[in-house]
Steps between C-alpha positions, in 0.01 A plus 500: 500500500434855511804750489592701788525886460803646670517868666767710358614703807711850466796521689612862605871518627606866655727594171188408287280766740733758489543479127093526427530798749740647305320462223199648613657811639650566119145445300341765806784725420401476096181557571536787685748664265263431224226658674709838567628497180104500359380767828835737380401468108118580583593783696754599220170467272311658721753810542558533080167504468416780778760720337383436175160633583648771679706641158372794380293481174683693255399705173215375281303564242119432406359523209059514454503514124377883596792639651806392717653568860835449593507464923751359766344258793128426535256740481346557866258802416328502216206690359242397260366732218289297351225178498794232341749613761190464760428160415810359400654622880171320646605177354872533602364616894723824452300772692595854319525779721314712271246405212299679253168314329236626221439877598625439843311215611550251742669160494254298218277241714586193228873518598376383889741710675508739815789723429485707864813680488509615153439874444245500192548824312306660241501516126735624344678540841651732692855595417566596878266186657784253247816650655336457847425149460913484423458236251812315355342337216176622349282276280339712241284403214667580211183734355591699799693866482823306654713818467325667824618245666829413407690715742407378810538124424592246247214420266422176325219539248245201414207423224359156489360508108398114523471264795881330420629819584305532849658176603863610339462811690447346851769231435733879461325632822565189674861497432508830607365495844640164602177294429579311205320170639146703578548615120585160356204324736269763335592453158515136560142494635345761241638245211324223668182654489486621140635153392218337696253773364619420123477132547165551651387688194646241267336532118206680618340720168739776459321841611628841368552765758642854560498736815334857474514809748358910487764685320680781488267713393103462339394246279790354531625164659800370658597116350749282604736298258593139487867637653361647797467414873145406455505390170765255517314373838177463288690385218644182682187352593394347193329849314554578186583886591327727263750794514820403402813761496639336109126545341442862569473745192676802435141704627529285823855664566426872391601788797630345804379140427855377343684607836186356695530186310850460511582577884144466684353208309181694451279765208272717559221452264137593381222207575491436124847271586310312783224437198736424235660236721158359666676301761303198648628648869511849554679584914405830585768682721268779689208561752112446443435829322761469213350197396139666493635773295658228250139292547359873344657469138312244279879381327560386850131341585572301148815334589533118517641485852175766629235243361626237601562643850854438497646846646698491792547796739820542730700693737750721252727551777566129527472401131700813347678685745654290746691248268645348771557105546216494775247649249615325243367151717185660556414591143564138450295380728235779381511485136509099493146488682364762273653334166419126630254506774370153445907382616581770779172542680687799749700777353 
């Protein structure tokens, strides 16, 4: 005999209605005083952090490794003398209202930007055409005659002598101008790349190496050192570089080559160095008709890296003078297809 399934029915008198509506008038009332209670502490979020973007930046000091600069707030107008300052403000998006390049030139073309309200002024530039821009910061590189300038705004001096310090320096810059994640993204991305590049390489045959360009005077040649921009560059991607700063001989460092050595990374030498070395890679900093001259002395013809076709020929502006973080990427990308074209097809 199958079981029969009562119907539990719910019986409402009027004290149990008005005690649910009771009830349910108190939880609305929680609710709602929650939810002003969270809208008031947003706002007061909100508010602390409006006025704590509003507070003044106060006194602070940067230091390049070249020089220091002690300002208040964030620098609004600067001006640029110099290809570091130059690219390191084209990777931070900081449009200077002034800039001076290599002997007055324009903007370079690898740095990708159009700076269209930026007075470019010549080299060395005009006292006068400075104090009209009304600078108040200028960005000087530190091989610069900073005095002539120091009067009319503060003056923070920088030198890049290996890549490390290119990417120190625009971490500083950064700070400076309020751009410390462009910086950090930069640096972050640049890494990246030359980890990538090195694992890329992996235990390819060692290749010695060195980096060359007209010097100073006749007969002579400007070389690069291990601890230089564009040594250090070359250095990292797997080549045994040929002229390192702890090797040189007391000869190598007679006249101005100590200071040269000790503060630009670089000699000045005869080709007989270039010989005694006989890199395996030989990058030649200059235009088309320095290396025919070079291709004219029979010590030169003779050298390893000549017959067996292994000299490279690039931009000195990019590869010496800028040593900025942006060039620093393309010599990368530049020296890793000439060193290992088999691995990076494109430079």
């Amino acid at each position: 005999m199958a079981a029969k399934r009562g119907v539990l029915k719910a019986t409402w008198t009027p004290l149990a209605l008005l005690m649910a509506f009771v009830l349910l008038l108190a939880a609305c009332g929680t609710a709602t005083t929650a939810s002003a209670e969270a809208s008031e502490s947003a706002a007061a979020s909100e508010s602390a952090s409006e006025e704590a973007s509003a507070t003044p930046i106060g006194e602070r000091t940067f230091d390049t490794g070249s020089g220091s600069v002690t300002i208040t707030g964030i620098p609004e107008r600067p001006y640029a003398w110099g290809f570091e300052l130059i690219d390191i403000l084209s990777v931070l998006g900081v449009e200077p209202v002034g800039f001076t390049s290599r002997n007055g030139g324009p903007v370079p073309e690898y740095l990708g930007v159009d700076w269209s309200d930026a007075v470019q002024l010549g080299e060395p530039p005009a006292l006068e055409e400075v104090v009209a821009l009304d600078p108040d910061i200028i960005l000087s590189d530190a091989s610069n005659d900073n005095t002539a300038v120091e009067d009319i705004a503060p003056v923070l001096p920088v030198r890049a002598n290996s890549y490390q310090d290119a990417l120190d320096q625009l971490i500083t810059l950064g700070e400076m101008f309020g751009k410390e994640q462009e910086a950090q993204d930069f640096v972050d991305m640049f890494n990246e790349e030359l980890a990538d590049t090195q694992d890329q390489i992996g235990e390819q045959d060692p290749v010695t190496s060195m980096v060359v360009y007209p010097g100073a005077e006749p007969g002579v040649l400007g070389m690069w050192l291990d601890t230089s921009f564009t040594g250090s560059l070359i250095a990292a991607l797997g080549t045994d570089y040929a002229l390192k700063a702890d090797e040189l001989s007391g000869t190598d460092l007679e006249g101005d080559n100590a200071d040269r050595a000790t503060n630009l990374g670089l000699v000045q030498l005869g080709l007989e160095k270039v010989v005694q070395l006989d890199p395996d890679v030989i990058f030649v900093l200059g235009d088309e008709q320095f290396l025919i001259d070079l291709g004219q002395n029979p010590a030169w013809a003779a050298l390893q890296a000549v017959t067996g076709e292994r000299i490279y020929l690039f931009d000195r502006d990019k590869w010496s003078r800028a040593r900025g973080p942006v060039a620093a990427l393309e010599i990368v990308k530049e020296a890793r297809h000439a060193l290992y074209p088999e691995i990076f097809p494109e430079g």
